[in-house]
C-alpha positions, -999 to +999 in steps of 0.1 A: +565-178+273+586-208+260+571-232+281+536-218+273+543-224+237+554-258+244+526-270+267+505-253+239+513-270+214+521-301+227+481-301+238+470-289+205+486-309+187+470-338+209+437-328+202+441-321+169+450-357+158+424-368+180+399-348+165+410-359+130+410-394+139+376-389+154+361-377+124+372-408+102+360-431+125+324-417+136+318-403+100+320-409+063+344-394+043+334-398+009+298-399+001+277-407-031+273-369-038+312-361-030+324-351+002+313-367+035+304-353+067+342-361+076+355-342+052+358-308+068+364-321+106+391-339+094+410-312+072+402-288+098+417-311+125+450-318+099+453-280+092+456-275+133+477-302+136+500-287+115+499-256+132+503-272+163+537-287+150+549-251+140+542-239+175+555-267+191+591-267+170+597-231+172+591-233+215+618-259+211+642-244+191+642-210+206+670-206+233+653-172+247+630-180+275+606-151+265+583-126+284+560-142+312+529-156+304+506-152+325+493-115+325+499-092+358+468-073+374+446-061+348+453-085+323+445-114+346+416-098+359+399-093+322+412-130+319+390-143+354+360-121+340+358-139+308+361-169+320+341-165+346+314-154+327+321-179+300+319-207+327+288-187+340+269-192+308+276-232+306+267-236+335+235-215+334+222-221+299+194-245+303+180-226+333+181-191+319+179-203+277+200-191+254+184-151+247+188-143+282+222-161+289+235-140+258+223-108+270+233-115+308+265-126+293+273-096+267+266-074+295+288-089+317+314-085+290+304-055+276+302-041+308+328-055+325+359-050+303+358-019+288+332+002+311+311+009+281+281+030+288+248+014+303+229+024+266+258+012+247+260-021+268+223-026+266+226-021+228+249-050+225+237-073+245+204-073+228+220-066+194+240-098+199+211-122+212+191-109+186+211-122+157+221-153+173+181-160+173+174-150+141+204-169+124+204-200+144+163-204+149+152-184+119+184-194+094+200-226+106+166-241+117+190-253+151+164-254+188+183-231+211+182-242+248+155-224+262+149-211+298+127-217+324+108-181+313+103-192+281+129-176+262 
C-alpha cells in the first residue's frame, strides 16, 4: 500500500502544480470586479498540492509496507466494471448523447454492482439523466453532447 501511496502522491502532486501553474498562465487572477477566473483553479490546485505532500511524506516515512493494493476477485471485478463503463461512456458520448449514455451508464452501474432490482435500476438511471438535463441544459445553460437519435 506504501508504494501506492507514494506513486500517488508523487503523481498528484505533479498534476496539481501543473494545474495551478496552468491556471496563472491561461487566466487572469485578479479582475476589475475581484477575483479572476484563476482564482478558484489555482487555490483548488494549491489545496491538492498540499494534500498531495501529506500523502506523499507519510508513504515515506512509514516503515510498515501495509496491506496490498490492488483488490482480490470481487473488488477488482467492481473496479473493471466501473471503469469499463466509465471508459464506455467517453468513448460513446457523441454517438449515443449525453441522456442515453447516462441511463445506459447508471444501468450498467446500478445494475452491475449491487444487483439492484430491474424497477429500482430503471428508476435511477432515468432519475439520474433527468437531473443532469435539467441542471446542466435547463440551470447552467451548458449544450450537452447529443446523440445521433436526438437526445
Amino acid at each position: 500500500m506504501r508504494l501506492a501511496d507514494r506513486i500517488t502522491g508523487a503523481a498528484l502532486l505533479a498534476l496539481s502544480v501543473a494545474f495551478a501553474v496552468a491556471a496563472l498562465q491561461n487566466y487572469s487572477y485578479w479582475g476589475e470586479n475581484g477575483p479572476g477566473s484563476a482564482f478558484l483553479p489555482f487555490w483548488l490546485g494549491l489545496t491538492m498540492a498540499v494534500l498531495a505532500t501529506v500523502l506523499l511524506v507519510r508513504a515515506l516515512r512509514s516503515a510498515h509496507p501495509g496491506p496490498d493494493w490492488l483488490p482480490e476477485a470481487t473488488g477488482l471485478r467492481r473496479l473493471a466494471l466501473v471503469l469499463g463503463a466509465t471508459l464506455g461512456l467517453v468513448v460513446l458520448l457523441n454517438v449515443l448523447g449525453m441522456a442515453i449514455g447516462t441511463v445506459l451508464f447508471m444501468i450498467v452501474i446500478v445494475r452491475g454492482l449491487d444487483r439492484h432490482p430491474w424497477p429500482r435500476t430503471l428508476a435511477v438511471a432515468f432519475g439520474v439523466a433527468a437531473f443532469n438535463y435539467v441542471v446542466f441544459t435547463g440551470w447552467l445553460k451548458v449544450p450537452l453532447p447529443i446523440g445521433v437519435l436526438g437526445f
